[in-house]
N, CA, C and O atoms as CSV, one atom per row, in Angstrom:
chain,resi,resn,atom,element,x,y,z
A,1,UNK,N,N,-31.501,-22.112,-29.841
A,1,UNK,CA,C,-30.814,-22.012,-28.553
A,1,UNK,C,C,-31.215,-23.144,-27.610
A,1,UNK,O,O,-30.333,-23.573,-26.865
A,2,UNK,N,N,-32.545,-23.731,-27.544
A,2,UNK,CA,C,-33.015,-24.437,-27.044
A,2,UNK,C,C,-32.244,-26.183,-26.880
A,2,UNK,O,O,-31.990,-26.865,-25.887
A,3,UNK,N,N,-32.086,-26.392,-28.163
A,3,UNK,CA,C,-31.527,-27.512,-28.329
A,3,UNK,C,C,-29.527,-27.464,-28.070
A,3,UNK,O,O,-28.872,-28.382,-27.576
A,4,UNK,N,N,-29.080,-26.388,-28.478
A,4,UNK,CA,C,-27.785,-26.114,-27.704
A,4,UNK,C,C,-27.767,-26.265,-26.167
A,4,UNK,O,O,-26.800,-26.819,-25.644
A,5,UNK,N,N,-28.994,-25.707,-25.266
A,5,UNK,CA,C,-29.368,-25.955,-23.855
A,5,UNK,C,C,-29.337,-27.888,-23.245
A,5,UNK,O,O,-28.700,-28.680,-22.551
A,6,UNK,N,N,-30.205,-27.796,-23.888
A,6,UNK,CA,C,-30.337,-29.223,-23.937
A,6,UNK,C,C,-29.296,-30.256,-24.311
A,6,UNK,O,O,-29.243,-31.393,-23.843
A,7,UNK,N,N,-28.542,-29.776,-25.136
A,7,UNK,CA,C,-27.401,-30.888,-25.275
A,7,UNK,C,C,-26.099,-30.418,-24.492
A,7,UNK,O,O,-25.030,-31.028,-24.524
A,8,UNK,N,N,-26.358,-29.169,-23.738
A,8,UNK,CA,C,-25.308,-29.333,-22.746
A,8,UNK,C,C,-25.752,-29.654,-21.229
A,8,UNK,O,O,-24.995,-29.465,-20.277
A,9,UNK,N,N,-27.228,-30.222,-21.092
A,9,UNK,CA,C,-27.684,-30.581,-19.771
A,9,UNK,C,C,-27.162,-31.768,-19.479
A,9,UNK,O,O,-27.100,-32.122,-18.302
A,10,UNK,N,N,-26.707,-32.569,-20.496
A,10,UNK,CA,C,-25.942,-34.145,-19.445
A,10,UNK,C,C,-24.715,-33.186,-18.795
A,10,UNK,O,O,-24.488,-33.357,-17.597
A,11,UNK,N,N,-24.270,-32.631,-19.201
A,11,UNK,CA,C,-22.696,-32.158,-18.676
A,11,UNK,C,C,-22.725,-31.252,-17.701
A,11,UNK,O,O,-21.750,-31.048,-16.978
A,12,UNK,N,N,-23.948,-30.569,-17.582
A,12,UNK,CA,C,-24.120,-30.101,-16.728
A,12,UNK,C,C,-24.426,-30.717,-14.999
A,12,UNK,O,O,-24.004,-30.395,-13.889
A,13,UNK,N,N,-25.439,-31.808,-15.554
A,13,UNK,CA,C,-25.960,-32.770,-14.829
A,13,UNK,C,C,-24.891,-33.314,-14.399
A,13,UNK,O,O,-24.811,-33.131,-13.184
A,14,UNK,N,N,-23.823,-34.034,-14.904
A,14,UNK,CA,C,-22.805,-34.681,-14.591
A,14,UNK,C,C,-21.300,-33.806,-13.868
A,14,UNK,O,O,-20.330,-34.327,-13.318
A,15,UNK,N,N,-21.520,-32.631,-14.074
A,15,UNK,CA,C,-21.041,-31.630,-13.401
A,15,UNK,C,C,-21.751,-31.397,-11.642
A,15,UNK,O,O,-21.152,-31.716,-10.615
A,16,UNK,N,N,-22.943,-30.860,-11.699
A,16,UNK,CA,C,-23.674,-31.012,-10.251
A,16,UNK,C,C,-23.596,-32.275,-9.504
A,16,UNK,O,O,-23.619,-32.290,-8.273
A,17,UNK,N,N,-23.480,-33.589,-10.398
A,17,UNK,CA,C,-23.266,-34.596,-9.567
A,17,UNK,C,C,-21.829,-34.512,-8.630
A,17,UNK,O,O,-21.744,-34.764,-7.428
A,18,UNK,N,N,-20.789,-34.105,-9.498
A,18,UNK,CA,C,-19.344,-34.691,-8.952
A,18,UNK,C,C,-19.594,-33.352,-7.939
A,18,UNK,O,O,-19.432,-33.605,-6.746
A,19,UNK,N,N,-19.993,-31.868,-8.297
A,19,UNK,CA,C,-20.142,-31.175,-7.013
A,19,UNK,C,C,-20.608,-31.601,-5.774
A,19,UNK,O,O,-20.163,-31.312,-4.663
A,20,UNK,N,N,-21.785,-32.497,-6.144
A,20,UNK,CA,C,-22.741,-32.632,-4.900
A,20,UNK,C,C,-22.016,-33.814,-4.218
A,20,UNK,O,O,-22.388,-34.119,-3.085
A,21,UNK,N,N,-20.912,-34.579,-4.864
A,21,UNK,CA,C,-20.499,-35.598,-3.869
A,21,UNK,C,C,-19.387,-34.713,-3.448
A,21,UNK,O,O,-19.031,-34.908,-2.286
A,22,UNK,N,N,-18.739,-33.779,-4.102
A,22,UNK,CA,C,-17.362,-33.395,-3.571
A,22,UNK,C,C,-18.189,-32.554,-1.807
A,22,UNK,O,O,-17.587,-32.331,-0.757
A,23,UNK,N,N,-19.233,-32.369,-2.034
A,23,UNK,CA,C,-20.100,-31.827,-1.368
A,23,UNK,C,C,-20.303,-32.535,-0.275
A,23,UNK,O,O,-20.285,-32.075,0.866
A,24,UNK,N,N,-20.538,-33.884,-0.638
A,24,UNK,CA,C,-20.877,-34.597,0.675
A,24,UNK,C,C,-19.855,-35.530,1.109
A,24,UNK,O,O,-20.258,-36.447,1.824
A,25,UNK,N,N,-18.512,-35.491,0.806
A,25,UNK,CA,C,-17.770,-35.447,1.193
A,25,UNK,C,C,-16.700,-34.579,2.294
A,25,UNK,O,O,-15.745,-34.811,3.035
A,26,UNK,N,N,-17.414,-33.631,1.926
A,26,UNK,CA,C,-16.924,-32.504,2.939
A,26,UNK,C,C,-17.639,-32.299,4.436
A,26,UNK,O,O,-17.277,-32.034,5.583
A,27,UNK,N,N,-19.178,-32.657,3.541
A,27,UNK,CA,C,-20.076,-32.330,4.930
A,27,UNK,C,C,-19.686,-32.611,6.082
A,27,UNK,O,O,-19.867,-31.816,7.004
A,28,UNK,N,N,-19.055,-33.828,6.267
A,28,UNK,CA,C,-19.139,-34.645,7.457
A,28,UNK,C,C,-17.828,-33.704,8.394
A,28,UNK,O,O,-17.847,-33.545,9.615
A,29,UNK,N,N,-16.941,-33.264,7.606
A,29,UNK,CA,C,-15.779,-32.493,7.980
A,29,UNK,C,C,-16.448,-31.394,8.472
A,29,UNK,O,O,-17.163,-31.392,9.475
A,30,UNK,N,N,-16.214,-30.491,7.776
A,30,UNK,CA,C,-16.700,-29.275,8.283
A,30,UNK,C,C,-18.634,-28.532,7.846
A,30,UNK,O,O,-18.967,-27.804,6.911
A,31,UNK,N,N,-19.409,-29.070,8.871
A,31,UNK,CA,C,-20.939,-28.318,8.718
A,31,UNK,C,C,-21.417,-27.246,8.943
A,31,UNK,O,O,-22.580,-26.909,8.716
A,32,UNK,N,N,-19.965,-26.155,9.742
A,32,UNK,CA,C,-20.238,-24.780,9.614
A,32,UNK,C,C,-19.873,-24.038,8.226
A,32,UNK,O,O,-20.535,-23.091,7.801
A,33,UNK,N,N,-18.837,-24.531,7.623
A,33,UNK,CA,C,-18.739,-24.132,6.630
A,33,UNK,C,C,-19.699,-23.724,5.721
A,33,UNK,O,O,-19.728,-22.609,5.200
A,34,UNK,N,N,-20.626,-24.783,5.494
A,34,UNK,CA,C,-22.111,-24.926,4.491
A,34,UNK,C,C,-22.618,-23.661,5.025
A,34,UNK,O,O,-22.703,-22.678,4.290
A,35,UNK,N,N,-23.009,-23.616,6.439
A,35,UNK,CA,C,-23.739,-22.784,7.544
A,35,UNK,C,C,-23.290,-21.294,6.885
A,35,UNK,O,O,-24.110,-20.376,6.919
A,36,UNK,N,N,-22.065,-21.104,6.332
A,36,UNK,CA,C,-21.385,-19.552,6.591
A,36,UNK,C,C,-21.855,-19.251,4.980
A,36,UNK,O,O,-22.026,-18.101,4.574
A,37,UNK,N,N,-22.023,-20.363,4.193
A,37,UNK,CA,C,-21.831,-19.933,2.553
A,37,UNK,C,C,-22.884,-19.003,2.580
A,37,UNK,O,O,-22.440,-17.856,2.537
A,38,UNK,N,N,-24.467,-19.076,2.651
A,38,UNK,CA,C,-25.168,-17.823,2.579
A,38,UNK,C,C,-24.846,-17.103,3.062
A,38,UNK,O,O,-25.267,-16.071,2.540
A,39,UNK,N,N,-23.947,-16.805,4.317
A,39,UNK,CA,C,-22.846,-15.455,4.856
A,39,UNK,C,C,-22.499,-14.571,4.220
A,39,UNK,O,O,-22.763,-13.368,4.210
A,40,UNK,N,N,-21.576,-15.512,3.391
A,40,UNK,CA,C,-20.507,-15.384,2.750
A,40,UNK,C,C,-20.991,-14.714,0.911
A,40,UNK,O,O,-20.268,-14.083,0.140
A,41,UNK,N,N,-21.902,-15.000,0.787
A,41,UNK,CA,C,-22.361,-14.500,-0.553
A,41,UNK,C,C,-23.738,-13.297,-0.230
A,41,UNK,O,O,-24.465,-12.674,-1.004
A,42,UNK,N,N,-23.669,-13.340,1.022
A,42,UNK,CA,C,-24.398,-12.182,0.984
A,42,UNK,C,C,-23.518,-11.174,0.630
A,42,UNK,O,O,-23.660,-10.325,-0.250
A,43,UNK,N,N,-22.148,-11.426,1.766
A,43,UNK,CA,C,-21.499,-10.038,1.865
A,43,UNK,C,C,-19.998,-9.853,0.714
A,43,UNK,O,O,-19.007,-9.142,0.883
A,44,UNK,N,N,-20.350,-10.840,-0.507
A,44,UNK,CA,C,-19.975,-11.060,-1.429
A,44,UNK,C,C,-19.629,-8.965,-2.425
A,44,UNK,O,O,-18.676,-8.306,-2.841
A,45,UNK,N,N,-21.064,-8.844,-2.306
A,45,UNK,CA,C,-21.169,-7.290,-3.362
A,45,UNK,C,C,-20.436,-6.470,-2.047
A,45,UNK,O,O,-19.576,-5.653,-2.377
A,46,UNK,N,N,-20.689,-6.612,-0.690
A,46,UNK,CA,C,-19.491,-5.825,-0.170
A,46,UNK,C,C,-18.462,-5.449,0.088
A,46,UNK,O,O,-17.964,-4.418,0.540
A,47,UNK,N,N,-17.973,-6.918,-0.426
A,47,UNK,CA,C,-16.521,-7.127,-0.240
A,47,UNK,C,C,-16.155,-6.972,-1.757
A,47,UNK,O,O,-15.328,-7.865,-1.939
A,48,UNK,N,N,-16.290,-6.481,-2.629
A,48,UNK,CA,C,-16.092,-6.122,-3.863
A,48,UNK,C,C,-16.360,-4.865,-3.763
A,48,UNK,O,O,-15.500,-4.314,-4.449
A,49,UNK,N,N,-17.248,-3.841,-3.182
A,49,UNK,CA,C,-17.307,-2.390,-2.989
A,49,UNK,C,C,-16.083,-2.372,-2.154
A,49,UNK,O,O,-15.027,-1.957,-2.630
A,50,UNK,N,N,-16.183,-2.879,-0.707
A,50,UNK,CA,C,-14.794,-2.841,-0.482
A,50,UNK,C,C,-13.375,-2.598,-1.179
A,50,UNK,O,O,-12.456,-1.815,-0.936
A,51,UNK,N,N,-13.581,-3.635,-2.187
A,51,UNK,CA,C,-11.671,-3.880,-2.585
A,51,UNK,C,C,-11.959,-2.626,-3.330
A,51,UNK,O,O,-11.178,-1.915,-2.697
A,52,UNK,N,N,-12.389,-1.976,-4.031
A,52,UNK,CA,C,-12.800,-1.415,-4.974
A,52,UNK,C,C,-12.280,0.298,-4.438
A,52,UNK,O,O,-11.629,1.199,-4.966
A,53,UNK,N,N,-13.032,0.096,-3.018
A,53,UNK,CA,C,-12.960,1.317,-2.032
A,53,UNK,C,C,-11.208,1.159,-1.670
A,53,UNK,O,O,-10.575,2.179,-1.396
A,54,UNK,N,N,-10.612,-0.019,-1.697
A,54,UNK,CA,C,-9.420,0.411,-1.213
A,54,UNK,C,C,-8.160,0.282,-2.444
A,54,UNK,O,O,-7.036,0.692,-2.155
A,55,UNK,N,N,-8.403,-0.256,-3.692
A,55,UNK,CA,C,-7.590,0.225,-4.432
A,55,UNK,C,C,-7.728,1.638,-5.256
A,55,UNK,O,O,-6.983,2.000,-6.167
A,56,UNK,N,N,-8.618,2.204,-4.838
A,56,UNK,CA,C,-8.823,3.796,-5.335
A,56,UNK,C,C,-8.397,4.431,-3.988
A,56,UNK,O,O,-9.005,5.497,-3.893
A,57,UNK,N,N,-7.392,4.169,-2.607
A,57,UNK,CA,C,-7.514,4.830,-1.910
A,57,UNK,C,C,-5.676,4.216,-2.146
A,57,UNK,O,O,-4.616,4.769,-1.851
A,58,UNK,N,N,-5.899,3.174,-2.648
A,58,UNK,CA,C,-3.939,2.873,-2.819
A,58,UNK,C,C,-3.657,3.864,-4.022
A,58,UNK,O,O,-2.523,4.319,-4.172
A,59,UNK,N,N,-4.600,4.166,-4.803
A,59,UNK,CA,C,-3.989,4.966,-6.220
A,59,UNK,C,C,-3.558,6.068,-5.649
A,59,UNK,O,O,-2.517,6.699,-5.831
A,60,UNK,N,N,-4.630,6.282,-4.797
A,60,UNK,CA,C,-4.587,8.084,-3.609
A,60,UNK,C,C,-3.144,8.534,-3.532
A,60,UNK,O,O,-2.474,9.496,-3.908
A,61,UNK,N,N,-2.867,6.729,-2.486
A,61,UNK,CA,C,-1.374,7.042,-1.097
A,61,UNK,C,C,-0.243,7.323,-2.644
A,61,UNK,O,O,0.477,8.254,-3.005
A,62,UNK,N,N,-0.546,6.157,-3.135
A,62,UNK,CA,C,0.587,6.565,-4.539
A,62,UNK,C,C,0.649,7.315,-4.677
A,62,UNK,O,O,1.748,7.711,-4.288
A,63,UNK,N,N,-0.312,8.563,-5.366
A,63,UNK,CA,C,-0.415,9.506,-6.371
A,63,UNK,C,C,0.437,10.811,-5.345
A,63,UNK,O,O,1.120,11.770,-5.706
A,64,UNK,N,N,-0.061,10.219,-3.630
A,64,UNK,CA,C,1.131,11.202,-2.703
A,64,UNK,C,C,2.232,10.981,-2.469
A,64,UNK,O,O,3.034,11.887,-2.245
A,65,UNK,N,N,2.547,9.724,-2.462
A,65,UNK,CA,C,3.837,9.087,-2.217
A,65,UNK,C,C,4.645,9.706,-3.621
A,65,UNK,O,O,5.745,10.146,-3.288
A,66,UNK,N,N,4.466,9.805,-4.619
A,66,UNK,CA,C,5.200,10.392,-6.043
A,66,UNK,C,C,5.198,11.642,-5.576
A,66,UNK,O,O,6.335,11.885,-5.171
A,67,UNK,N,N,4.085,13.073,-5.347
A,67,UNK,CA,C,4.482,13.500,-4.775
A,67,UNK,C,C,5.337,14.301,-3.344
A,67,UNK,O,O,5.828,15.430,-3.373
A,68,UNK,N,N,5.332,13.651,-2.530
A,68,UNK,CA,C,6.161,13.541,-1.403
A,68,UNK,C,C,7.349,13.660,-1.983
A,68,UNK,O,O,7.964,14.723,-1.901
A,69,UNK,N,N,7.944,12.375,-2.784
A,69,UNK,CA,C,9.382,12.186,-3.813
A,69,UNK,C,C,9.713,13.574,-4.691
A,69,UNK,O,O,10.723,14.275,-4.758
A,70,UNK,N,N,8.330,13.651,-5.366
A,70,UNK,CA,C,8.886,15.170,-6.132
A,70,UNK,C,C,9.721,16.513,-5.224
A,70,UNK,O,O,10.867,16.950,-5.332
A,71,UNK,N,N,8.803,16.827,-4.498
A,71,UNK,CA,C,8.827,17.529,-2.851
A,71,UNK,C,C,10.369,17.185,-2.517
A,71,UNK,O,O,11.368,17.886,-2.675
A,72,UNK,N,N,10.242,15.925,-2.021
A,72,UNK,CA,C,11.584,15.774,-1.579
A,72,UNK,C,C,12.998,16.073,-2.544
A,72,UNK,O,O,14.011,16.540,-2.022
A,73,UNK,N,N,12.936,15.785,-3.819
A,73,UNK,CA,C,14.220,16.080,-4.844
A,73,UNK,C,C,14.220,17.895,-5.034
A,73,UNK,O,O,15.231,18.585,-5.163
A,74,UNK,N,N,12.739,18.400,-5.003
A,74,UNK,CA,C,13.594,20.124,-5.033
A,74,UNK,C,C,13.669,20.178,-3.311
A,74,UNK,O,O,13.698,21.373,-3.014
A,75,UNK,N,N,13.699,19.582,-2.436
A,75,UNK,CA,C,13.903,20.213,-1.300
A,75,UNK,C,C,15.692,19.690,-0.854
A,75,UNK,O,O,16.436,20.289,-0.078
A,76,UNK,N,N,15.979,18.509,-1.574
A,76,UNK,CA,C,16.914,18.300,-1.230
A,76,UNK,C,C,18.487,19.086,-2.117
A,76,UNK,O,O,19.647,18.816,-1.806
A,77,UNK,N,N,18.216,19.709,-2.826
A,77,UNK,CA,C,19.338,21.173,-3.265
A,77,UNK,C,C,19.208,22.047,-2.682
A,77,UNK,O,O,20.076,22.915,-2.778
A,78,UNK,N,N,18.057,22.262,-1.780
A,78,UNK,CA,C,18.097,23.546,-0.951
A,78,UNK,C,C,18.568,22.902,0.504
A,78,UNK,O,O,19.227,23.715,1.153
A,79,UNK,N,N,18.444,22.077,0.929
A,79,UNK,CA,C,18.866,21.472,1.833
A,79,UNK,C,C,20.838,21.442,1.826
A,79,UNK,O,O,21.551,21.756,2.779
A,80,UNK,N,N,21.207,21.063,0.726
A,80,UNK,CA,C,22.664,21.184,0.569
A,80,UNK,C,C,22.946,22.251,0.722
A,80,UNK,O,O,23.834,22.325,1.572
A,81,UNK,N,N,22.522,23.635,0.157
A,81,UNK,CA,C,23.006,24.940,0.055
A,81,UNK,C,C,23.256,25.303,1.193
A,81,UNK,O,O,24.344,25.700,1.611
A,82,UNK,N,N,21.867,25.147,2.007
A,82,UNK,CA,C,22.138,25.372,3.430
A,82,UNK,C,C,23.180,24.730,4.172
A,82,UNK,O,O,23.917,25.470,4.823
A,83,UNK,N,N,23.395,23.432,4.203
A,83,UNK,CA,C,24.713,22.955,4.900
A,83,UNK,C,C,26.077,23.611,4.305
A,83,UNK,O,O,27.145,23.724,4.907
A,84,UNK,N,N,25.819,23.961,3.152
A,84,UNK,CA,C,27.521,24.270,2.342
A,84,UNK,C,C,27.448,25.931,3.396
A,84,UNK,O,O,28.493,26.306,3.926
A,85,UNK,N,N,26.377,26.617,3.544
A,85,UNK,CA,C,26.073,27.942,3.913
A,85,UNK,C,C,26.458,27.706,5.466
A,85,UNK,O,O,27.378,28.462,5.780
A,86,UNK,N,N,26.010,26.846,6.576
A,86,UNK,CA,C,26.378,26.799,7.217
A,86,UNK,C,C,27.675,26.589,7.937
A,86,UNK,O,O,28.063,27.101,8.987
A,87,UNK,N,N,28.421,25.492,6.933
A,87,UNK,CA,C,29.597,25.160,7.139
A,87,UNK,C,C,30.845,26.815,6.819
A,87,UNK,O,O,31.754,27.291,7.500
A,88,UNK,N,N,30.454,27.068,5.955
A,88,UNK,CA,C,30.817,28.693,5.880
A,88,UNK,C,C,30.496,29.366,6.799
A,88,UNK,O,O,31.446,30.060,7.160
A,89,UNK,N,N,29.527,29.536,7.438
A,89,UNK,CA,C,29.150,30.087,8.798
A,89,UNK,C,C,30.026,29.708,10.145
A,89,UNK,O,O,30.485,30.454,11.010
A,90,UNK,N,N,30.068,28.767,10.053
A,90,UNK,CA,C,31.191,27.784,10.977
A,90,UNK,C,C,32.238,28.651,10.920
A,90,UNK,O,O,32.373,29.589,11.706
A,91,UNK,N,N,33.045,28.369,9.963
A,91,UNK,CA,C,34.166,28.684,9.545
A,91,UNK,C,C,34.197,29.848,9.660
A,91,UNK,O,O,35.138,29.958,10.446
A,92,UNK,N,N,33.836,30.911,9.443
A,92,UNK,CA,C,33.638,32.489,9.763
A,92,UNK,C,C,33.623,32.695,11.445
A,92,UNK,O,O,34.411,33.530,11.889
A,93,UNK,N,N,32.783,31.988,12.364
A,93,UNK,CA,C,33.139,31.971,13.620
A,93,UNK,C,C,33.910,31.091,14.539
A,93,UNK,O,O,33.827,31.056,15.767
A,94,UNK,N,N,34.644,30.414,13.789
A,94,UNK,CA,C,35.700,29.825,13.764
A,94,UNK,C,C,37.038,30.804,14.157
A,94,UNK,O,O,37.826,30.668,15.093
A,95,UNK,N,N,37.001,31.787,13.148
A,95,UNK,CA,C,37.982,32.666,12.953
A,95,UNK,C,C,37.527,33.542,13.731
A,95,UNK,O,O,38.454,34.039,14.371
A,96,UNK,N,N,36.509,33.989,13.998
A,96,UNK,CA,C,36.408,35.152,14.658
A,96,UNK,C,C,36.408,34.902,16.556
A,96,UNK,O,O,36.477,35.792,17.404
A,97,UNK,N,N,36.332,33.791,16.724
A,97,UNK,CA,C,36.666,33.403,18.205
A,97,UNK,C,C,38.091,33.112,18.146
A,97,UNK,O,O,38.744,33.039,19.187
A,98,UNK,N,N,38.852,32.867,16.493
A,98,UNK,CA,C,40.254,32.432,17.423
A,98,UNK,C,C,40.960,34.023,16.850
A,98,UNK,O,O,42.182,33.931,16.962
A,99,UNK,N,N,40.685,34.965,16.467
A,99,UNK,CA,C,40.556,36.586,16.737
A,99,UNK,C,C,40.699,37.334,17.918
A,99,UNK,O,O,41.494,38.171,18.345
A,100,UNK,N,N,39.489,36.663,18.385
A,100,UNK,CA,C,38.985,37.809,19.414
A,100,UNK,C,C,40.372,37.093,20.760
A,100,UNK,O,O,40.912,37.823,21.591
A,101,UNK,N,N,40.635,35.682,20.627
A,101,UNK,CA,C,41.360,34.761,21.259
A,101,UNK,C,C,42.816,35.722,21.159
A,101,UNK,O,O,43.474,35.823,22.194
A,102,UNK,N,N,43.235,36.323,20.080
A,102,UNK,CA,C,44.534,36.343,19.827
A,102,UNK,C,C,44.824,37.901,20.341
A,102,UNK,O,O,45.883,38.493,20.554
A,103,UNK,N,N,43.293,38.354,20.461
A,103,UNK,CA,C,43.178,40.036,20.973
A,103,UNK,C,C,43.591,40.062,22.406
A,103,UNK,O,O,44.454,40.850,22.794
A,104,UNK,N,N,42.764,38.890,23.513
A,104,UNK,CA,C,43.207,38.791,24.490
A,104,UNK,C,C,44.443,38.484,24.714
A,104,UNK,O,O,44.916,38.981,25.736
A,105,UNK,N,N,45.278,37.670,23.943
A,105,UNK,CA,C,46.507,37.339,24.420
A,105,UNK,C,C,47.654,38.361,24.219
A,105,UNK,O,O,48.632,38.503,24.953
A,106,UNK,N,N,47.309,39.152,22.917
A,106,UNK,CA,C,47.682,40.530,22.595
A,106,UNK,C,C,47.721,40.882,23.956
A,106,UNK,O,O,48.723,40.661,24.637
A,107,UNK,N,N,46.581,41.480,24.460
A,107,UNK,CA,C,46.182,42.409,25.297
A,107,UNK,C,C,46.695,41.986,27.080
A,107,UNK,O,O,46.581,42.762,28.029
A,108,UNK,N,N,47.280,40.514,27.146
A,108,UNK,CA,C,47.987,40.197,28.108
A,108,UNK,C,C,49.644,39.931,27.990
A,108,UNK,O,O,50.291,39.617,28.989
């Protein structure tokens, strides 16, 4: 293993170099940036508990949102019945006001 190590240390070496200039190329631009990276990798494992915490809370809204939909398809045949029921209801006092209408005019 040792000698596999070793014969990938030029490339490695030659890897950290082009970092360390892409590196100091930047410096001069932005020096808060550098400033934030230990920030930024501290709160690295939190922000991975994080995402973690919120795609098990998107599976959640899903897993209600499907049911909500279920919910909603048997509620929506009972929902029709009732309008077909009402509209019959209508129609029943419909007739019975133009009835009671035809009693008075009878009756005058």
């Amino acid at each position: 293993h040792k000698s596999l190590i070793l014969s990938h240390q030029p490339v490695i070496l030659s890897h950290k170099s082009i970092v360390l200039s892409h590196l100091s190329e930047l410096l001069p631009y932005k020096p808060e940036l550098f400033a934030n990276i230990p920030e930024l990798l501290a709160n690295e494992p939190q922000l991975f508990t994080h995402k973690s915490e919120l795609l098990a809370h998107q599976s959640l809204v899903l897993s209600h949102l499907a049911l909500v939909l279920a919910h909603q398809s048997l509620i929506l045949p009972d929902i029709t019945e009732l309008l077909s029921h009402l509209a019959v209801l209508l129609s029943l006092l419909t007739q019975v006001f133009s009835d009671i209408s035809q009693v008075f005019t009878n009756l005058s």
